[in-house]
C-alpha atoms as a printed R data frame, in Angstrom:
    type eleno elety resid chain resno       x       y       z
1   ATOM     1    CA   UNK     A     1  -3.179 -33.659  -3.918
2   ATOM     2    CA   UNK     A     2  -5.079 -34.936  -1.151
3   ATOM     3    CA   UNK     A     3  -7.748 -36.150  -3.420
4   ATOM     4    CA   UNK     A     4  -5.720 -38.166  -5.897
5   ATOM     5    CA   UNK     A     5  -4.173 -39.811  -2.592
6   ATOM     6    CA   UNK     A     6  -7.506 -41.026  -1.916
7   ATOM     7    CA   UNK     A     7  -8.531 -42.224  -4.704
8   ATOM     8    CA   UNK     A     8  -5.122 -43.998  -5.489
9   ATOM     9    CA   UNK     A     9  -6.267 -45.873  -1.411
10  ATOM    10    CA   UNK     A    10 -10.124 -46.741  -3.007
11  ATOM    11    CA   UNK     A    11  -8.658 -48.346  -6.068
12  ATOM    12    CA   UNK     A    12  -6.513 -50.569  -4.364
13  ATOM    13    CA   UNK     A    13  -9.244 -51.203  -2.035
14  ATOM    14    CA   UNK     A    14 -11.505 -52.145  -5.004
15  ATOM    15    CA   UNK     A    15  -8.764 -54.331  -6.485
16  ATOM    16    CA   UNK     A    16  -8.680 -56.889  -3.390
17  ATOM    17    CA   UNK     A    17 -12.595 -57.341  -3.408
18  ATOM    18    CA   UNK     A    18 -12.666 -54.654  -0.007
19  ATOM    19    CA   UNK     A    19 -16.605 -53.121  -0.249
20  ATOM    20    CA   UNK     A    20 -15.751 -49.857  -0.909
21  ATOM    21    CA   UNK     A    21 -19.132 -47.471  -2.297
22  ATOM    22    CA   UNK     A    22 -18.879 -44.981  -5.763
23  ATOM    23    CA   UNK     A    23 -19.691 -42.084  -4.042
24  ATOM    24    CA   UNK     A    24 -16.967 -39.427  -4.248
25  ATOM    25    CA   UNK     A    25 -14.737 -38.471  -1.644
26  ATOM    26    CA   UNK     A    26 -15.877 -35.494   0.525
27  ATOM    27    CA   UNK     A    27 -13.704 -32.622  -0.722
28  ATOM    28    CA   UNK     A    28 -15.631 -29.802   0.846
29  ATOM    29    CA   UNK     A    29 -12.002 -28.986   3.090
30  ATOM    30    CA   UNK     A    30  -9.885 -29.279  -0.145
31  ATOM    31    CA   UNK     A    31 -12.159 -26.772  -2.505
32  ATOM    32    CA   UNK     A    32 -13.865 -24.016  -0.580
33  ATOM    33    CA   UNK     A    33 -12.535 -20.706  -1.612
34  ATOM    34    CA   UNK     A    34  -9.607 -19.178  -0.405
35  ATOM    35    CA   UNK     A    35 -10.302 -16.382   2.211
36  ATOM    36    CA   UNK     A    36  -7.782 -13.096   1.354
37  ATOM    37    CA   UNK     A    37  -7.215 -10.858   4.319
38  ATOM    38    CA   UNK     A    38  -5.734  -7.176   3.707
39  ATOM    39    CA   UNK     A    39  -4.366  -4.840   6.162
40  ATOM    40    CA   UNK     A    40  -5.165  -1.416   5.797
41  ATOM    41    CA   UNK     A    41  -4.285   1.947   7.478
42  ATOM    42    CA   UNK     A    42  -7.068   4.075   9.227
43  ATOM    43    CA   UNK     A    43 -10.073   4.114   7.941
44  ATOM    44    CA   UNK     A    44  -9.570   8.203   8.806
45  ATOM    45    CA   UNK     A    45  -7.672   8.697   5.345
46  ATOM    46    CA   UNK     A    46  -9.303   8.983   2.559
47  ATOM    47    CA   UNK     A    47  -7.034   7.321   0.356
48  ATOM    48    CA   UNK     A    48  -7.773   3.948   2.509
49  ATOM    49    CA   UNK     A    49 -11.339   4.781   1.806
50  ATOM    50    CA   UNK     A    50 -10.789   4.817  -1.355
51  ATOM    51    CA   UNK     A    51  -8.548   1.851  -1.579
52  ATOM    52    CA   UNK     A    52 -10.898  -0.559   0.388
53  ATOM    53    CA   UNK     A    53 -14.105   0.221  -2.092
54  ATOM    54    CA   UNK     A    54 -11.396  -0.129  -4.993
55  ATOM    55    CA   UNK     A    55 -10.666  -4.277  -3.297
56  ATOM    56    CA   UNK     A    56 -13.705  -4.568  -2.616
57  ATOM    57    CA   UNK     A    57 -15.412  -3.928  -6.400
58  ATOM    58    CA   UNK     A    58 -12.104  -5.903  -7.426
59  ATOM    59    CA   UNK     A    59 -13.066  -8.845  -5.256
60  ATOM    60    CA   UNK     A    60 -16.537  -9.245  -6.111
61  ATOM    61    CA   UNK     A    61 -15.386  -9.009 -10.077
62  ATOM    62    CA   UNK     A    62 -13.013 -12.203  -9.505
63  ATOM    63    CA   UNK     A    63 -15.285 -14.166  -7.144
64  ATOM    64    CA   UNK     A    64 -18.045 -13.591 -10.075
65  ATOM    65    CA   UNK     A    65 -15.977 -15.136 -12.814
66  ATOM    66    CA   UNK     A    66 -14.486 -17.428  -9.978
67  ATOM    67    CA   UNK     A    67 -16.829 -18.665  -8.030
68  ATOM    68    CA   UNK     A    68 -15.648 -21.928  -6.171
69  ATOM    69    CA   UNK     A    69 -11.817 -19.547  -5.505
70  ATOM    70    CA   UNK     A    70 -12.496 -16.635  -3.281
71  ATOM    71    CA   UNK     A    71 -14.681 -16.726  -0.516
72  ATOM    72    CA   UNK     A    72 -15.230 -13.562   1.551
73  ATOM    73    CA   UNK     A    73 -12.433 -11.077   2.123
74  ATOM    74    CA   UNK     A    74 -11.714  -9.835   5.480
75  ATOM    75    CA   UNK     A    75 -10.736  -6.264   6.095
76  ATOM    76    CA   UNK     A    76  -8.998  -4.528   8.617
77  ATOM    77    CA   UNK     A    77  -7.829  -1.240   9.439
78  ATOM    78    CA   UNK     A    78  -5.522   0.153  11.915
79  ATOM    79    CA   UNK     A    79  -6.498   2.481  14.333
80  ATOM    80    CA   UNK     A    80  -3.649   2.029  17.002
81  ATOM    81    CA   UNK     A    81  -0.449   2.167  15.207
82  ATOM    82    CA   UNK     A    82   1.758   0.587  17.813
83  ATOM    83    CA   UNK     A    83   3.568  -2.509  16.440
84  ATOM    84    CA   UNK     A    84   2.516  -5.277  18.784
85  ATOM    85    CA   UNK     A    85  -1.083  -4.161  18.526
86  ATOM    86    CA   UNK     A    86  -0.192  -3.958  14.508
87  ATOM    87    CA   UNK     A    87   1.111  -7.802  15.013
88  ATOM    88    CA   UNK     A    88  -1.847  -8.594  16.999
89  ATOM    89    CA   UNK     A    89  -4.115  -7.464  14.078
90  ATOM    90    CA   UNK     A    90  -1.841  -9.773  12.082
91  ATOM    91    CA   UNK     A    91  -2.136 -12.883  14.131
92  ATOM    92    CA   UNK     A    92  -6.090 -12.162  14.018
93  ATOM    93    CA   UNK     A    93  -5.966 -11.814   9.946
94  ATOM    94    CA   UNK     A    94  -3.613 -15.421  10.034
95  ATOM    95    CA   UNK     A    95  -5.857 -17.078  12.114
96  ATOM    96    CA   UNK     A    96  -8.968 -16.615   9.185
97  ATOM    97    CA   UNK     A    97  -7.437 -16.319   6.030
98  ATOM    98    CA   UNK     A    98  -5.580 -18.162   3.690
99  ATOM    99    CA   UNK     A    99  -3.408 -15.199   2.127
100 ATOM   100    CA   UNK     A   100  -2.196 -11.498   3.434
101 ATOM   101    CA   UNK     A   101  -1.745  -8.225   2.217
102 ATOM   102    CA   UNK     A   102  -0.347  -5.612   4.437
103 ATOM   103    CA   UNK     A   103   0.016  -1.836   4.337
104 ATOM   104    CA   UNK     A   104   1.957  -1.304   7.563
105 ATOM   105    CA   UNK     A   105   5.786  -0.232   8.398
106 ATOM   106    CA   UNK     A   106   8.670  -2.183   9.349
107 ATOM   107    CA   UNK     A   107   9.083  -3.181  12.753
108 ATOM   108    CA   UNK     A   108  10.865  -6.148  14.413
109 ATOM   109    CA   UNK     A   109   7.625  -6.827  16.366
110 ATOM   110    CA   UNK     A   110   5.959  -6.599  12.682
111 ATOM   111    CA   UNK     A   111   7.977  -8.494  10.908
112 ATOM   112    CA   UNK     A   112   7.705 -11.310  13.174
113 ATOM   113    CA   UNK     A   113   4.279 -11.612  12.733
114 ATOM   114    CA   UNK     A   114   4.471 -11.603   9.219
115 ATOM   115    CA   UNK     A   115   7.378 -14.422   9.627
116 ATOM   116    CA   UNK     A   116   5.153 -16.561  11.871
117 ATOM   117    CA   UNK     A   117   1.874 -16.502   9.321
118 ATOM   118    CA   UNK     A   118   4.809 -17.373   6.544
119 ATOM   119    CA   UNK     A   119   5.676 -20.414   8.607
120 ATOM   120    CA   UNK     A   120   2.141 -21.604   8.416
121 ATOM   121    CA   UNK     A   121   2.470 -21.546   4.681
122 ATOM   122    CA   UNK     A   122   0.099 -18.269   4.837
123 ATOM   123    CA   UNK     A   123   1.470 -16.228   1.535
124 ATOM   124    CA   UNK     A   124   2.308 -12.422   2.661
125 ATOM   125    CA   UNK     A   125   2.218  -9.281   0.055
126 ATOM   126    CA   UNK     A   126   3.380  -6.011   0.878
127 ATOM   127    CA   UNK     A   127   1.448  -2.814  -0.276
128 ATOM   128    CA   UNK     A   128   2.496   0.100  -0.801
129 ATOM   129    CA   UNK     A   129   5.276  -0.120   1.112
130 ATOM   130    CA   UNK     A   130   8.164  -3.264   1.064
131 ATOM   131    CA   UNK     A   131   8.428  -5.087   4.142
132 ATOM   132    CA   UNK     A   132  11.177  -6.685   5.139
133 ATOM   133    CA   UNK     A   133  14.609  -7.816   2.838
134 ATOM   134    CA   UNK     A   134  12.893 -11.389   1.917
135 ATOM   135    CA   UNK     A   135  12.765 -11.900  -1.751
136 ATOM   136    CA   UNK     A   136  10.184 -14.461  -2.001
137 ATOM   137    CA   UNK     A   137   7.688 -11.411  -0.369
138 ATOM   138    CA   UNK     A   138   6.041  -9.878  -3.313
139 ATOM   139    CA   UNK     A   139   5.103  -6.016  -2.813
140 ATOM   140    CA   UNK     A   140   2.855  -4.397  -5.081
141 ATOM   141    CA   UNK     A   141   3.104  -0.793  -5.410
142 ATOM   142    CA   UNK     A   142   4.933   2.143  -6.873
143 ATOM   143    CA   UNK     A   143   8.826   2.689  -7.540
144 ATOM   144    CA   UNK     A   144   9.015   4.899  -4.708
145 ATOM   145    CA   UNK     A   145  12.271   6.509  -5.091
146 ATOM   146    CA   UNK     A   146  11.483   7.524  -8.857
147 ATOM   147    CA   UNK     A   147   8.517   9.057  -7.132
148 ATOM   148    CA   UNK     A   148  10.555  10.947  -4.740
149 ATOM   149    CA   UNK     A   149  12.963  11.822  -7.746
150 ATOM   150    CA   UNK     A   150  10.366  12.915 -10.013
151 ATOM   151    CA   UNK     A   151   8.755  14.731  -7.303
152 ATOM   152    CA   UNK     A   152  12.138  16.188  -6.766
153 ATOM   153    CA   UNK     A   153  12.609  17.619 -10.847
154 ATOM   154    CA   UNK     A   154   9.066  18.964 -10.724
155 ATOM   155    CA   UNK     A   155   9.710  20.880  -7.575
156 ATOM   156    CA   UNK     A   156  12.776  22.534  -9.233
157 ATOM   157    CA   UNK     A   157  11.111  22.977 -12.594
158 ATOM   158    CA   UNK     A   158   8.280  24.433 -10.777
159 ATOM   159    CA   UNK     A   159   9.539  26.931  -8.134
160 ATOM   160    CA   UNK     A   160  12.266  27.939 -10.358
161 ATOM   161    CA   UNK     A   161  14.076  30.330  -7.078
162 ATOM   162    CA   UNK     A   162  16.010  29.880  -4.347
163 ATOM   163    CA   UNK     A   163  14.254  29.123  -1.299
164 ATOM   164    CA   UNK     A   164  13.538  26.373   1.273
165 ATOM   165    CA   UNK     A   165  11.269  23.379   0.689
166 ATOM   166    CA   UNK     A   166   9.253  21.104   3.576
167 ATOM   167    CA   UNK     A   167   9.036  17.509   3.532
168 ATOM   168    CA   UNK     A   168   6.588  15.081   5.522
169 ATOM   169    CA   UNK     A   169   6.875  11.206   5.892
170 ATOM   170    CA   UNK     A   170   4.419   9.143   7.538
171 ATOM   171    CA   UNK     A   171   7.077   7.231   9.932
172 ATOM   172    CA   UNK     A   172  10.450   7.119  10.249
173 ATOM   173    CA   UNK     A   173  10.099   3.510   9.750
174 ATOM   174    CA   UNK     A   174   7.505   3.384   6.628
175 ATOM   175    CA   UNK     A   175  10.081   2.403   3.915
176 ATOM   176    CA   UNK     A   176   7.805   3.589   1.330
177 ATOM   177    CA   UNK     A   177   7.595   7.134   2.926
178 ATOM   178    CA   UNK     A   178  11.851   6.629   3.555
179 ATOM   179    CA   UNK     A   179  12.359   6.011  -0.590
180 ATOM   180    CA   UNK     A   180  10.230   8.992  -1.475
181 ATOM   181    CA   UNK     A   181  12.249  11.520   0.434
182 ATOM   182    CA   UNK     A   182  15.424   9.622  -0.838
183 ATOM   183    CA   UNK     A   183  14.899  10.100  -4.021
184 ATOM   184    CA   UNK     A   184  13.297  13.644  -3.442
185 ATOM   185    CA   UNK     A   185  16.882  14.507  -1.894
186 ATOM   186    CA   UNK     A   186  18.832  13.179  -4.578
187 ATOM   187    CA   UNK     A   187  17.599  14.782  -7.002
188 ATOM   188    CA   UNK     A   188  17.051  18.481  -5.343
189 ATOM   189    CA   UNK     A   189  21.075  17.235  -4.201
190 ATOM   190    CA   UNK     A   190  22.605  16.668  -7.279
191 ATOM   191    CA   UNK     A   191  20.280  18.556  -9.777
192 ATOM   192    CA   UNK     A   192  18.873  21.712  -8.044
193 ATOM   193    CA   UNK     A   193  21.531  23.277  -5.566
194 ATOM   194    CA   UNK     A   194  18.889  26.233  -5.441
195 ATOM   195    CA   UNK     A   195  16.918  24.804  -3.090
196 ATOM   196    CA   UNK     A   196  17.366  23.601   0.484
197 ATOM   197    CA   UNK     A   197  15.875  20.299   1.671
198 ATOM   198    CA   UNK     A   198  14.963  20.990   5.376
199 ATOM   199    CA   UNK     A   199  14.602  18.341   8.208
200 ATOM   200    CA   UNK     A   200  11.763  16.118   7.429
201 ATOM   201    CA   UNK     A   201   8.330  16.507   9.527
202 ATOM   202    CA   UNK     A   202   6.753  13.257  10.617
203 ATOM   203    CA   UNK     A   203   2.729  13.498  10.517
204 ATOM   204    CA   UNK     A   204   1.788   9.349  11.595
205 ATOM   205    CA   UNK     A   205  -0.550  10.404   8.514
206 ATOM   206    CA   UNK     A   206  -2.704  11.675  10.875
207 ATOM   207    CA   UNK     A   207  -3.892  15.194   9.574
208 ATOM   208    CA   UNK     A   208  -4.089  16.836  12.610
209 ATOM   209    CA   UNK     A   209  -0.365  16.834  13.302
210 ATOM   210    CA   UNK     A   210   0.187  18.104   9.864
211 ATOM   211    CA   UNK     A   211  -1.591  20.517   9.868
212 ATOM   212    CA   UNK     A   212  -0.078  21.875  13.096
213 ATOM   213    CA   UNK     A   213   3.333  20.951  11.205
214 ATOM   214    CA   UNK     A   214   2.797  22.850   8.319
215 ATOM   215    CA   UNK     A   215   1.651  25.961  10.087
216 ATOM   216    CA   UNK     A   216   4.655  25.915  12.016
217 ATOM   217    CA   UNK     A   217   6.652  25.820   8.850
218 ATOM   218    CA   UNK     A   218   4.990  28.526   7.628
219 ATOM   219    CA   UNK     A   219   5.483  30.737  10.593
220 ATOM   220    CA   UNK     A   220   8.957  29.680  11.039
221 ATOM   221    CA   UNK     A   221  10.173  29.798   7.457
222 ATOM   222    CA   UNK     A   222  10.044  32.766   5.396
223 ATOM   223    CA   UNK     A   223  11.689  31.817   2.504
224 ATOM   224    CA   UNK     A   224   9.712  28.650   2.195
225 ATOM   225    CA   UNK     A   225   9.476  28.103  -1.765
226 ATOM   226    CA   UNK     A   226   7.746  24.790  -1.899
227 ATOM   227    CA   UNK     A   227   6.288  21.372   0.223
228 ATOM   228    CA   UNK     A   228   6.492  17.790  -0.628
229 ATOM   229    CA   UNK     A   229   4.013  15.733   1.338
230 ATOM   230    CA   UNK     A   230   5.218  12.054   1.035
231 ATOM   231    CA   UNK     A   231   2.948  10.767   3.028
232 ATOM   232    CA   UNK     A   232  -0.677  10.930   4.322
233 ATOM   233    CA   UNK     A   233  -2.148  13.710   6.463
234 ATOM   234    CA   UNK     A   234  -2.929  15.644   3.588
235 ATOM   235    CA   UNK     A   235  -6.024  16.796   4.415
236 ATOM   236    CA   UNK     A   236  -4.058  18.813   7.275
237 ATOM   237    CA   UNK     A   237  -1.665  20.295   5.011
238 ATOM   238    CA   UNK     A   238  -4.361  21.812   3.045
239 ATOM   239    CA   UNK     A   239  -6.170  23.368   5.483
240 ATOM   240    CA   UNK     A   240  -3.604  24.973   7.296
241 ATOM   241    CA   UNK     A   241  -2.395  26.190   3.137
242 ATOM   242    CA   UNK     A   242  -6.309  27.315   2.885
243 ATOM   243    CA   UNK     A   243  -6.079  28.949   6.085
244 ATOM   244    CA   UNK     A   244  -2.541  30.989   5.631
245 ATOM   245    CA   UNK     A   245  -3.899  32.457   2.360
246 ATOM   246    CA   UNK     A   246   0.092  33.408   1.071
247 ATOM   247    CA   UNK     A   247   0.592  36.153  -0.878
248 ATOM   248    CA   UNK     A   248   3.372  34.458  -2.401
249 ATOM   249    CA   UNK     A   249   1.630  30.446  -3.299
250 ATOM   250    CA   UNK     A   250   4.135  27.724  -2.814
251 ATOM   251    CA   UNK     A   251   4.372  24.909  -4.907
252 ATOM   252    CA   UNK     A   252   2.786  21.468  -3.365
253 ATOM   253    CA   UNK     A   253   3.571  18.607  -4.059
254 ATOM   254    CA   UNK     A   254   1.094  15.479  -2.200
255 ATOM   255    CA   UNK     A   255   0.280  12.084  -3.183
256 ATOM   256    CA   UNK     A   256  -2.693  10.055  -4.279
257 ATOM   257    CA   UNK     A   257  -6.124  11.908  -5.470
258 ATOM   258    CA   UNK     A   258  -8.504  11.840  -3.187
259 ATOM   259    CA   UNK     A   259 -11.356  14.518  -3.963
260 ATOM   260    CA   UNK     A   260 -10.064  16.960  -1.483
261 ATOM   261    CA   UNK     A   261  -6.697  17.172  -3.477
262 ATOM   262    CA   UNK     A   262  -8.838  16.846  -6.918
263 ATOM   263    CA   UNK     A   263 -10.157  20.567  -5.799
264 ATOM   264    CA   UNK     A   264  -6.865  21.434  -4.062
265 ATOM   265    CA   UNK     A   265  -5.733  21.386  -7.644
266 ATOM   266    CA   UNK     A   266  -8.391  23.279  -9.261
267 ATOM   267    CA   UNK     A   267  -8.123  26.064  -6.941
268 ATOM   268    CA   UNK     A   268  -4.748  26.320  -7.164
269 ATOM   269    CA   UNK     A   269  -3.785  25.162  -3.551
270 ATOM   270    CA   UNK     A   270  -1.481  22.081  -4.896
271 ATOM   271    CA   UNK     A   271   0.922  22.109  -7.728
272 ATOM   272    CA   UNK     A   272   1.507  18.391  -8.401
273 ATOM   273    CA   UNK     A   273  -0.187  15.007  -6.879
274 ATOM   274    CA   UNK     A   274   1.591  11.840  -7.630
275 ATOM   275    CA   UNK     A   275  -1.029   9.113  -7.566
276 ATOM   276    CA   UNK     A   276  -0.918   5.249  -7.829
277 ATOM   277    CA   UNK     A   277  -3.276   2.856 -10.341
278 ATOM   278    CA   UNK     A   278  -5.596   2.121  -7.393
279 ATOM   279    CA   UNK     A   279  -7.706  -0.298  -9.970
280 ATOM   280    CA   UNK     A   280  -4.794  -2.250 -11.215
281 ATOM   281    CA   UNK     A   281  -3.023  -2.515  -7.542
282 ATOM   282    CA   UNK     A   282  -6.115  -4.167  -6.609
283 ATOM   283    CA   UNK     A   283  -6.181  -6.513  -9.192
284 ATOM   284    CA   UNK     A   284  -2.562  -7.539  -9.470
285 ATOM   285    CA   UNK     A   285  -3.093  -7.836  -5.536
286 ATOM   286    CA   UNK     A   286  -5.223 -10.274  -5.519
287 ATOM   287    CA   UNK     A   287  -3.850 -12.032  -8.729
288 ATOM   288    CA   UNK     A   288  -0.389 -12.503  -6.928
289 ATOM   289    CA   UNK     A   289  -2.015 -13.263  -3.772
290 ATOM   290    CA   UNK     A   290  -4.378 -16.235  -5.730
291 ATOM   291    CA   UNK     A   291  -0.936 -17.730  -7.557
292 ATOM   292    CA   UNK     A   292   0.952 -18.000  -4.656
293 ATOM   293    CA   UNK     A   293  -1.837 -20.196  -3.127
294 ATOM   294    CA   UNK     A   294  -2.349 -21.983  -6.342
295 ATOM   295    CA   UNK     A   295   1.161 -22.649  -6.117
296 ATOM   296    CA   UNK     A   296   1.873 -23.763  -2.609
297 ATOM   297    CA   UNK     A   297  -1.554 -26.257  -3.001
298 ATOM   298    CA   UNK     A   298  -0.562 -27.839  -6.019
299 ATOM   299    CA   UNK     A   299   2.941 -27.489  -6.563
300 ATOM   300    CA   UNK     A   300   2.446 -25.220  -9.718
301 ATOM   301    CA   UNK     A   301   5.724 -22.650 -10.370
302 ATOM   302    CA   UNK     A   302   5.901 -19.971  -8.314
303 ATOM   303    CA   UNK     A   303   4.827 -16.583  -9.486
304 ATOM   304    CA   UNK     A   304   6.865 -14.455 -11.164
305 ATOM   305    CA   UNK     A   305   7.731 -11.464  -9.683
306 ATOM   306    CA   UNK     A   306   5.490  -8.297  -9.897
307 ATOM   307    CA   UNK     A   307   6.204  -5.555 -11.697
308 ATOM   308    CA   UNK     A   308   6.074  -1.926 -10.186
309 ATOM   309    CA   UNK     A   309   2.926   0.018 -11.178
310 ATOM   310    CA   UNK     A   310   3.325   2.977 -13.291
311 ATOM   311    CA   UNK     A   311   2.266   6.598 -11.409
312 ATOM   312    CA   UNK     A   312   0.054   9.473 -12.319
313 ATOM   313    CA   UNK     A   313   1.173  13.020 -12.373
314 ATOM   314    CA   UNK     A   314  -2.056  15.312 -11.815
315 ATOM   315    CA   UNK     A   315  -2.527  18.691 -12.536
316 ATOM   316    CA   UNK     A   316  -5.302  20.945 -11.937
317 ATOM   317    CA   UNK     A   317  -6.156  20.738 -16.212
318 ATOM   318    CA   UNK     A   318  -6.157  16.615 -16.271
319 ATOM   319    CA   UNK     A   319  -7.449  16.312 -12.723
């Protein structure tokens, strides 16, 4: 826009007899490529691994049939989870790029980052996890309560007994994490009366805490039947399930498919893991991030709003 504003000023220029030279306009500030910035949780997890060679191959894909669009990405993962150094790491990502994507959990704190780079006319998507009740911020990511429901009827279709099953979240504030076990109780609620939803353990996806968690479960609950991990840490969970070698095998439910689950499943440590598209989120990612720019620069309609990705079930024979 700025460009056809100066060019508009030149003609008229021209049209009085002002001296005005052919060369074009310097419009290095109105066309270098928009920097994306994503938000990631510990580099620790190997899902976030995972995830961050995923963006990156999906980057380097659109900047090669786009050249002049995307400049460099900037990356960053949180290693202290508190929520003002969370909206610190925010601030730092508004201050460089041109467009966010966050995997985090709600927080005032948080969400007032988020609010401030939105002010600036900096474009915000949520992964993973929603953030906040605005409808014009996008989130890219499963249907979590279907995946706590359907995690819910394979549990009863799976343990087929009475008997006590463990849940874990990530945070009590990870809305993502709070849909899952929603759904998950819902459906064990109204569908499977056999089996008892106990309190929910909270690992900060950090595997050491759940694997102290789920050892405690074990040692604390005989009748335990089952486990839904809705959350990361799952590298904890399965060692402590390697370690307590159970003469009677519960049935596991865990997200995403790292390789440590991959052989989980084969050796017949997990029952069930629920995994996202990590390909697609990456691309629709960064296509919703790269319309919302193109649409607050030049007044183009605003994106249409994303659908929710479709989830994998995974067992050990399609693993």
């Amino acid at each position: 826009m700025k460009n056809k504003t100066a060019e508009r000023v030149l003609d008229a220029a021209r049209l009085t007899g002002y001296p005005v030279s052919d060369v074009q306009p310097d419009t290095t500030s109105d066309t270098r490529p928009y920097r994306l910035g994503f938000l990631l949780q510990s580099v620790q997890q190997p899902f976030y691994r995972e995830l961050h060679q995923v963006l990156e191959q999906a980057l380097q894909t659109r900047a090669d049939l786009q050249p002049r669009m995307l400049g460099r990405a900037q990356f960053a993962f949180i290693d202290d989870s508190g929520p003002r150094a969370l909206a610190r790491q925010i601030d730092q990502l508004a201050e460089n790029c041109d467009a966010l994507a966050l995997v985090c959990y709600e927080h005032p704190t948080i969400l007032g980052a988020i609010e401030a780079a939105e002010a600036r006319g900096i474009p915000v998507v949520a992964l993973l996890s929603p953030l906040g009740s605005n409808p014009m911020r996008p989130y890219m990511g499963l249907d979590n309560r279907k995946v706590g429901r359907s995690a819910g009827w394979a549990m009863a279709q799976l343990t087929r007994q009475a008997g006590k099953v463990g849940i874990f979240v990530g945070s009590h504030r990870f809305v993502g994490h709070e849909l899952r076990e929603m759904g998950f109780r819902s459906y064990c609620r109204e569908q499977a009366p056999q089996i008892e939803v106990l309190e929910h353990l909270v690992s900060l996806d950090d595997a050491d805490i759940a694997y102290r968690g789920t050892r405690t479960l074990i040692h604390q609950q005989p009748d335990l039947c089952g486990l839904y991990v809705a959350s990361g840490g799952t590298e904890g969970v399965l060692r402590a399930l390697r370690e307590a070698q159970l003469e009677r095998p519960l049935c596991v439910i865990i997200q995403e498919l790292t390789p440590e689950a991959r052989q989980a499943l084969i050796d017949g440590v997990v029952t069930l893991v629920v995994s996202t598209p990590l390909r697609q989120l990456a691309d629709d990612s960064i296509s919703q991030l790269l319309a919302a720019l193109q649409q607050r620069d030049n007044g183009s309609p605003a994106p249409a709003a994303p659908p929710v990705l479709p989830f994998i079930l995974y067992t050990a024979e399609n693993c």
